[in-house]
Every structure is written in C-alpha cells, then in structure tokens.
PAZAPA-4460 file (N, C-alpha, C; in steps of 0.05 Angstrom, whole numbers, plus 32768, in hexadecimal, padded with zeros to 4 digits):
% residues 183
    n_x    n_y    n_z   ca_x   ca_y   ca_z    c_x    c_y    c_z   seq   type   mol
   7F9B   8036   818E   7FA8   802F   8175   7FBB   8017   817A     1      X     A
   7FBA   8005   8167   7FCB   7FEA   816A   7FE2   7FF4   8151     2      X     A
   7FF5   7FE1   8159   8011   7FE0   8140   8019   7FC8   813C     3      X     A
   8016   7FB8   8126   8016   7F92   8124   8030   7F9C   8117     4      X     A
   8040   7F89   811B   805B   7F7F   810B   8050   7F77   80F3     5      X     A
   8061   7F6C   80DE   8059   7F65   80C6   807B   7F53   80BD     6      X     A
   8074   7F4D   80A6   8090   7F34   80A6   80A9   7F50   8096     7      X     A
   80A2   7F60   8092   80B3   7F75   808D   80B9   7F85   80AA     8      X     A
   80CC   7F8E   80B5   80CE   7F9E   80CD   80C2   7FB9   80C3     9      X     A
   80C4   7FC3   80B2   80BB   7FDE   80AD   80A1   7FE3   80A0    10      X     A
   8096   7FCC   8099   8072   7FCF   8096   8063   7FCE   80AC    11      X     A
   8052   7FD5   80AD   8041   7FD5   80CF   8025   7FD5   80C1    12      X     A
   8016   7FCE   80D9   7FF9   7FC9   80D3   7FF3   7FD8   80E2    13      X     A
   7FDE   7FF0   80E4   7FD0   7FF2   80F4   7FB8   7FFB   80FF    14      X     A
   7FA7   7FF6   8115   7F8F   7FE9   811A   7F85   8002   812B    15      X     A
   7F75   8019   811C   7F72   802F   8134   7F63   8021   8143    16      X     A
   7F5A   803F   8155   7F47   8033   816B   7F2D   803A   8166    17      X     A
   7F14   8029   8162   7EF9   802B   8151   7EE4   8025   8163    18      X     A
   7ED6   803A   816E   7EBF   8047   817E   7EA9   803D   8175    19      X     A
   7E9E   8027   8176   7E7E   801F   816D   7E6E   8021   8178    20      X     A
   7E56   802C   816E   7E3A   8029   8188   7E28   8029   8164    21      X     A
   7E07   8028   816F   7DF5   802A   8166   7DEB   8038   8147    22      X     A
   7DFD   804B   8147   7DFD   8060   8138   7E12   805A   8121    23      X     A
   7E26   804E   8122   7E3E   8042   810E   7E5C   8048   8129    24      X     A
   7E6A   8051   811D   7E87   8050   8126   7E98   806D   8123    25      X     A
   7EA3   8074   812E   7EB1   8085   8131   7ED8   8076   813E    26      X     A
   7EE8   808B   812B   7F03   807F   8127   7F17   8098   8121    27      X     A
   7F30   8099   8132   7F40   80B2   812F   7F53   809E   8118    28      X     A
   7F47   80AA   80F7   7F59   808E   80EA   7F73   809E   80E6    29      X     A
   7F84   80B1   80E7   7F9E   80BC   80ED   7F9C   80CC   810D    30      X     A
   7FBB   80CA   8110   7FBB   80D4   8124   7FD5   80D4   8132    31      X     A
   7FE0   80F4   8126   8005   80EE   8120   800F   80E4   8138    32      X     A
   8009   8102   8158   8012   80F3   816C   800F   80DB   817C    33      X     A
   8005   80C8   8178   7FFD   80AF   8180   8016   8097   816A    34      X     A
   8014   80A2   8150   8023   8091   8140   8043   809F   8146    35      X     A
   804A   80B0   8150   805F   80B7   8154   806B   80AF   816E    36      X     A
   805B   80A8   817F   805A   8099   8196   8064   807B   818F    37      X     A
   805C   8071   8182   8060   8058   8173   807E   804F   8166    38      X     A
   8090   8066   8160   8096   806D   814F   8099   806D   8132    39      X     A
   8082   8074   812E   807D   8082   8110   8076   809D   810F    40      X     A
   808F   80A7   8104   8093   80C9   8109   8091   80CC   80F1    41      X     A
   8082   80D5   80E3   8080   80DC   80BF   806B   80F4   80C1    42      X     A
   8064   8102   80AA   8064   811D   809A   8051   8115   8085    43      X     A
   803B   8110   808A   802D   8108   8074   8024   8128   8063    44      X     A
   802B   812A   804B   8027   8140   8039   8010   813B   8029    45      X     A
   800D   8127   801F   7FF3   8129   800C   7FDD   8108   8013    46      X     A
   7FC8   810B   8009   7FB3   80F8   8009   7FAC   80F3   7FF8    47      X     A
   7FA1   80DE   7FEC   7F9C   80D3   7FD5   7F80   80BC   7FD3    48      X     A
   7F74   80B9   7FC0   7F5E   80B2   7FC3   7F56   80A0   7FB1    49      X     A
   7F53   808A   7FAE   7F45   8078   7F95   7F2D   806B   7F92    50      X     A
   7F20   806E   7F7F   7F09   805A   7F7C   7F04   8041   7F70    51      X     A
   7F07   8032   7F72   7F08   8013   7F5C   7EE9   800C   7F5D    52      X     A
   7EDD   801B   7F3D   7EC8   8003   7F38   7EC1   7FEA   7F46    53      X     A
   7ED2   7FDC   7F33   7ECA   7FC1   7F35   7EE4   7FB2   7F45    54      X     A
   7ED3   7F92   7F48   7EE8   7F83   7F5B   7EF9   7F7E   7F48    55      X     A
   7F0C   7F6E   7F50   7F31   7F6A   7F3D   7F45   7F80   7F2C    56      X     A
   7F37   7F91   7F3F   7F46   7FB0   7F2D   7F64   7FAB   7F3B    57      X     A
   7F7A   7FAA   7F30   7F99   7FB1   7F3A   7F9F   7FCA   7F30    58      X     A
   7FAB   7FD9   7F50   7FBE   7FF0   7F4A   7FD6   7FEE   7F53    59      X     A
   7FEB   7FEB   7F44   8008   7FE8   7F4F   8012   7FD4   7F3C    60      X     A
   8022   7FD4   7F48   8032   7FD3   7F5F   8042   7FED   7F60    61      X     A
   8043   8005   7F66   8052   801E   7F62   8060   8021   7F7E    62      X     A
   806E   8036   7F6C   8088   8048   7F86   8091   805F   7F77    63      X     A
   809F   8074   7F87   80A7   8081   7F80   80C6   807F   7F84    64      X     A
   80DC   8088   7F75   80F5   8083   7F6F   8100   8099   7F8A    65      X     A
   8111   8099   7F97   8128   80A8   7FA5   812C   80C4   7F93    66      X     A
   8130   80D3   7F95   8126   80E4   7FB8   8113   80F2   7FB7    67      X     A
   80F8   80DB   7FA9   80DB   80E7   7FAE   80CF   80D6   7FB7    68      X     A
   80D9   80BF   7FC0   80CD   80A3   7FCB   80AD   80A4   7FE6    69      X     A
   80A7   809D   7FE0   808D   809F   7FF3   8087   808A   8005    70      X     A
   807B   808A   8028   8077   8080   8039   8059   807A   8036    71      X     A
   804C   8073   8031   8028   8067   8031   8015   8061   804A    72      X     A
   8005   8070   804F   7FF5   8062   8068   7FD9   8065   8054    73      X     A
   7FD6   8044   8053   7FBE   803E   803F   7FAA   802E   8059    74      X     A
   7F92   803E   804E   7F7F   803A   805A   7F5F   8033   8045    75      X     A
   7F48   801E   8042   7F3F   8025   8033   7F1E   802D   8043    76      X     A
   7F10   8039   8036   7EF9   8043   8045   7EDA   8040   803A    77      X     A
   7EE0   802B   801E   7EC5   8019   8015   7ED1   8009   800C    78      X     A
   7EC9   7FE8   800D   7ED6   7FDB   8000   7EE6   7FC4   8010    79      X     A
   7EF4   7FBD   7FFC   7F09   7FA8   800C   7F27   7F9D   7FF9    80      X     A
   7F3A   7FA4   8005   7F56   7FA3   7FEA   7F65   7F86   7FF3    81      X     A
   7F6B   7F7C   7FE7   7F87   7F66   7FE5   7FA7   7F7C   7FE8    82      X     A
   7FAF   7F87   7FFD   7FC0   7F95   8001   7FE0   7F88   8001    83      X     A
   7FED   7F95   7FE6   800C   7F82   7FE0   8021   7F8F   7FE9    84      X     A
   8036   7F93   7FF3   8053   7FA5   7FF9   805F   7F8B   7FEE    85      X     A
   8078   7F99   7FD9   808F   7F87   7FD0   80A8   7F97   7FDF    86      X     A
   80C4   7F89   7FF1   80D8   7F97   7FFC   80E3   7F9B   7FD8    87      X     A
   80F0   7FB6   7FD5   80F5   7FBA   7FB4   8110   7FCA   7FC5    88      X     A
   811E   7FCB   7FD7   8140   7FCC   7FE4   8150   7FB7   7FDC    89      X     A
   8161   7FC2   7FC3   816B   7FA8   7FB6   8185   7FA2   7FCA    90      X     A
   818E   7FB0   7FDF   819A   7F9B   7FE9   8194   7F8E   8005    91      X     A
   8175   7F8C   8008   816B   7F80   801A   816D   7F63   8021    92      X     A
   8174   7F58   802E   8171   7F3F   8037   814D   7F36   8031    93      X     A
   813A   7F42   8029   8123   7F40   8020   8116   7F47   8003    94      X     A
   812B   7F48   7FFE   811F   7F58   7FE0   8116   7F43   7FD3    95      X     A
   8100   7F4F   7FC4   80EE   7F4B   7FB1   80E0   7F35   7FBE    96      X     A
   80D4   7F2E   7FDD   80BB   7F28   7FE4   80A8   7F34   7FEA    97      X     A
   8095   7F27   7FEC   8076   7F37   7FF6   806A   7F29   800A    98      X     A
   805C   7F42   8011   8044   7F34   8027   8028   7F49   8024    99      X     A
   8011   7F37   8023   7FFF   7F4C   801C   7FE8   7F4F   803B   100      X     A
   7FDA   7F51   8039   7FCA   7F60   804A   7FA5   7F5D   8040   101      X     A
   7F93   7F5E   8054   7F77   7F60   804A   7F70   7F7C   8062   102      X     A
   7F69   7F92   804D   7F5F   7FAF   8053   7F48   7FAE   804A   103      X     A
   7F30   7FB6   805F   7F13   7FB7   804D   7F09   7FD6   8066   104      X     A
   7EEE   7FDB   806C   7EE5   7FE6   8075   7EDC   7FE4   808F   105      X     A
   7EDA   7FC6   808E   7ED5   7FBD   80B3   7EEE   7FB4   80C2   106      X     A
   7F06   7FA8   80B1   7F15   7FAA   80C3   7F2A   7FC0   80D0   107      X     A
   7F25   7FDF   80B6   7F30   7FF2   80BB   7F48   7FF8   80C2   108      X     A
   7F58   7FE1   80B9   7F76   7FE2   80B6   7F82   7FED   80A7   109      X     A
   7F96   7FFE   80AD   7FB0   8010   80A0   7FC5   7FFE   8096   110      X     A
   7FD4   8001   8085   7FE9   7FF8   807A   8000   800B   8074   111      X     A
   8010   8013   8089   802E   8021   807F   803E   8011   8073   112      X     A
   803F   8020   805F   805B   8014   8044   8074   802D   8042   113      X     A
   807F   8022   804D   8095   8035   8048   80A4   8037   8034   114      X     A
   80B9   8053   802F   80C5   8054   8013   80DB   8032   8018   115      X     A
   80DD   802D   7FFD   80EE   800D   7FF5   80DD   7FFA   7FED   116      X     A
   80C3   8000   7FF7   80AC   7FF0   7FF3   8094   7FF5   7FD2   117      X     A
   8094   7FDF   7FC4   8086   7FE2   7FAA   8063   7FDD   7FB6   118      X     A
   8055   7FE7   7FAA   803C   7FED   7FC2   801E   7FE6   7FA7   119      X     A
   800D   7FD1   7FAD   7FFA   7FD3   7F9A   7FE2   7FC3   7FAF   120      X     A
   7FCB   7FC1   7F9F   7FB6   7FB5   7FA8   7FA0   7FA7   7F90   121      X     A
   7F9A   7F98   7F9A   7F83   7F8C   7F85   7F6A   7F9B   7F98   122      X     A
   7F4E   7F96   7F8B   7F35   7F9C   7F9A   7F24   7F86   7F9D   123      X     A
   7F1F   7F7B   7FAA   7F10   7F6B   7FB2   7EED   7F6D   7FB2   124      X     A
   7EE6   7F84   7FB0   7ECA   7F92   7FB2   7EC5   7FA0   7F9A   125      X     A
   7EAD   7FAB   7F8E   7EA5   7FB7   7F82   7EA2   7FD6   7F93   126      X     A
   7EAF   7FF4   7F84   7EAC   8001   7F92   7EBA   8009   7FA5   127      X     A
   7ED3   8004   7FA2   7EE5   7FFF   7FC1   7EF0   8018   7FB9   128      X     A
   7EF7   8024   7FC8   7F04   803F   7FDA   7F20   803E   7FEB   129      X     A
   7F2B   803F   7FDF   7F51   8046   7FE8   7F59   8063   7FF2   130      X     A
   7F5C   8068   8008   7F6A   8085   800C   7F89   8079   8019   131      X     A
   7F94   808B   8007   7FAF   8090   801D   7FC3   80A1   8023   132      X     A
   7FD1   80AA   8039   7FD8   80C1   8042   7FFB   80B4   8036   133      X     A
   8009   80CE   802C   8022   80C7   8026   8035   80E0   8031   134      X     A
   804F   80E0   8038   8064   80EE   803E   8076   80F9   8024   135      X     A
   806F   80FC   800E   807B   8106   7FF6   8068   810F   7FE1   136      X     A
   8067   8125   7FD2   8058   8128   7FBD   8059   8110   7FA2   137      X     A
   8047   8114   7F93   8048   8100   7F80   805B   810D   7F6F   138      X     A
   8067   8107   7F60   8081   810B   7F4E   807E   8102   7F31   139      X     A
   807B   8100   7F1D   8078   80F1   7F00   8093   80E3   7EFF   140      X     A
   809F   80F8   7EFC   80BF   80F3   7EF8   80CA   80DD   7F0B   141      X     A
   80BD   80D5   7F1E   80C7   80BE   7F2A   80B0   80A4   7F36   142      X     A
   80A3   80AB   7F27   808C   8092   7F28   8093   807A   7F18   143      X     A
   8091   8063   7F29   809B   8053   7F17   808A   8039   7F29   144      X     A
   808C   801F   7F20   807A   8006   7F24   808D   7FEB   7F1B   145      X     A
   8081   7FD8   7F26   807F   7FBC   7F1E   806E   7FAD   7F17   146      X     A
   806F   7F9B   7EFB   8058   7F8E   7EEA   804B   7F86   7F07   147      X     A
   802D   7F7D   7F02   801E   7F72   7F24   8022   7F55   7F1C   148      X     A
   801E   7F4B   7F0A   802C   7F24   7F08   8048   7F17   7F08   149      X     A
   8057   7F30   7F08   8078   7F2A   7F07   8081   7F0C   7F0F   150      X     A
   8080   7EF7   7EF9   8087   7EE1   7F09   8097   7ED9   7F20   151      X     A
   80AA   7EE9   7F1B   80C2   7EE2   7F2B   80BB   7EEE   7F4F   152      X     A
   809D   7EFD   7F53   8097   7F08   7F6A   8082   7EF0   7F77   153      X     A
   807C   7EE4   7F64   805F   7ED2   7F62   8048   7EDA   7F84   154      X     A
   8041   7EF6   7F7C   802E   7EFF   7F8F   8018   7EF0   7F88   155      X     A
   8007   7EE8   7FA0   7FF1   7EDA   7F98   7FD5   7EE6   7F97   156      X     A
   7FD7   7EF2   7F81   7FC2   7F0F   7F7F   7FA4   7EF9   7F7F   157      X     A
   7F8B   7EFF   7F83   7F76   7EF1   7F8A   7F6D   7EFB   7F64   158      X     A
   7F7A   7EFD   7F5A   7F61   7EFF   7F41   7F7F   7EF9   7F31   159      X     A
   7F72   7EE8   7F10   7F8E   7EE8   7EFE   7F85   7EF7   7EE4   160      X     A
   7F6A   7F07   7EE3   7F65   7F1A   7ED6   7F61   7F2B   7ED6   161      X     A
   7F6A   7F42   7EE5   7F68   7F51   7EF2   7F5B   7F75   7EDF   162      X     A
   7F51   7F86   7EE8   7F57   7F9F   7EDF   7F6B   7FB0   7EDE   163      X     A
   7F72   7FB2   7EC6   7F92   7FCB   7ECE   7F94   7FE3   7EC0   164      X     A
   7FA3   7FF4   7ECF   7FA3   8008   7EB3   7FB5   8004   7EA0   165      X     A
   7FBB   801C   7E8F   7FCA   8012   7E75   7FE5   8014   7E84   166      X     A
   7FEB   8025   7E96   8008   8032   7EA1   800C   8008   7EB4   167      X     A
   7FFA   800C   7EC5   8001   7FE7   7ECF   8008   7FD8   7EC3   168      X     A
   7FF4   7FD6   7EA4   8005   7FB7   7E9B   8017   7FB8   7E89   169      X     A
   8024   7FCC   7E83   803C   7FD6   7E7F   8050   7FDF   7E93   170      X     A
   8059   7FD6   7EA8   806F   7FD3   7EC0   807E   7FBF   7EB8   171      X     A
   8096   7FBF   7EBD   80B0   7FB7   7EBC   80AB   7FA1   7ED3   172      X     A
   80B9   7F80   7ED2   80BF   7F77   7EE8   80D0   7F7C   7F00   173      X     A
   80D1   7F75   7F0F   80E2   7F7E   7F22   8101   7F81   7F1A   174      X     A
   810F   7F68   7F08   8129   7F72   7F00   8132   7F82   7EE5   175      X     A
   8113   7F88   7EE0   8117   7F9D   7ECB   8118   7FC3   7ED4   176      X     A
   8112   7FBE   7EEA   80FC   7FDB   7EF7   8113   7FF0   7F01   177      X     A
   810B   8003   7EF4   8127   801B   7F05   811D   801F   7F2F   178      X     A
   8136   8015   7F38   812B   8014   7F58   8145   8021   7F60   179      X     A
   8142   802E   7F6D   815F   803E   7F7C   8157   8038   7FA1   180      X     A
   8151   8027   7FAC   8149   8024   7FC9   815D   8011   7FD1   181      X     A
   816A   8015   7FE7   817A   8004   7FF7   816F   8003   801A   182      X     A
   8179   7FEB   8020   8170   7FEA   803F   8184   7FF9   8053   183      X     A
***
C-alpha cells in the first residue's frame, strides 16, 4: 500500500497493492491494520454504493454537519470519476479551495476526505460505479452540500452541463451553506 500527500495535509491518496497475472487482478482494497500503520486509524461504519448511468452525472458536493460529520474512503469499481474535495474549515488558512483527483478502475485509487471536507464527483464514463466506506452513519438532519458551479470555488468540473439531482442543483453556495467545521 502507498500513501501520496495531496495539497491538503489531511487528504491522502491511496494506491493499494494490485496482484496481476493472466487471469485479471487481485487487490486487499481496505485494510485497517496496514492503514493504521500509516496513520490512518478510523472506524469505518457504513458503505455506500453508486451507480451513474451516464457520463457528466454530478454528485455533490455534500457533507455532513458536526457531530455527524463523515471521513470518506472513495473508491470507484466501474468507471472513471473527476474526484473534487473543497477545505469547507472556515477558519482554515485553506478554505474554500479544491483539488480534484482522476479515480477510474485501472488506476484503483482511494481518496480519503476527511470530516471539513465538501466531497463530490463528476463521471467521466457511462456506467461508473462509486463505493465508499465512511466513519459516521448517514444523518438527514445534517446533510447538507454546496451548489457544484459555485462561482466563487471556480472548480474546473470537465462538463458545464452536467446531470444532477433535484437536491444538487438546489445547494447553497459556499457563503450561503450552514458549515460548522473548524481546523
């Protein structure tokens, strides 16, 4: 297992270790004590699973609010995502940038997003497949998002027409958005 830095200290990339021969591939894609080794010591409680049709589908930018906030190890397993983290710690020396990421199936990269972090993806593929393991149950009562064009973020999403649901393109911009996260 590899651990890449990322321009956030608390996002990480990372690159299990992937067994190929003749037959396809074999991959330990979690694997607490090894990431705890690393230190990333987390409690993943639930898994989650998406399908996106079609290419230019956006989901997000979401989070969950304090003290149900959720840590993300996004992985996808058909497909290929445009992967976004916004720092949303309003009193971060980083707040309200991004850096995104390319997650598909061959390069089998993980993306930890930790709680502070607003978390979305475009799809790049028809068919693409998102799983990801989180450290908090899902909550209604504290689900909450950022519009995905928010000017003032100017993420450079690969599509400007994107798919969304009705709950996406109805998100608040970032200085509209209820955020309770500090660094």
């Amino acid at each position: 297992m590899q651990i890449f830095e990322t321009s956030f200290q608390e996002v990480k990339l990372i690159k299990p270790r992937i067994i190929k021969d003749e037959r396809g591939f074999f991959t330990e894609s979690y694997n607490k004590r090894l990431l705890s080794e690393n230190g990333i010591d987390l409690n993943f409680i639930q898994d989650n699973h998406s399908l996106s049709l079609e290419k230019g589908v956006i989901r997000g930018l979401h989070f969950q609010l304090n003290p149900k906030a959720q840590t993300k190890l996004v992985r996808v397993l058909a497909g290929a995502i445009y992967d976004v983290v916004v720092d949303i710690r309003t009193d971060s020396p980083t707040y309200g940038k991004w850096e995104s990421f390319i997650l598909n199936d061959e390069n089998q990269l993980q993306l930890l997003v930790p709680k502070g972090f607003a978390h979305g993806f475009c799809t790049l593929e028809r068919n693409t497949q998102v799983f990801y393991k989180v450290d908090e149950y899902y909550s209604p009562e504290h689900d909450r998002g950022i519009y995905w064009n928010d000017s003032s973020l100017k993420i450079d999403w690969p599509t400007s027409d994107p798919i969304l649901s009705m709950k996406d393109s109805q998100l608040p911009n970032i200085q509209d958005a209820e955020i309770n996260f500090y660094k």
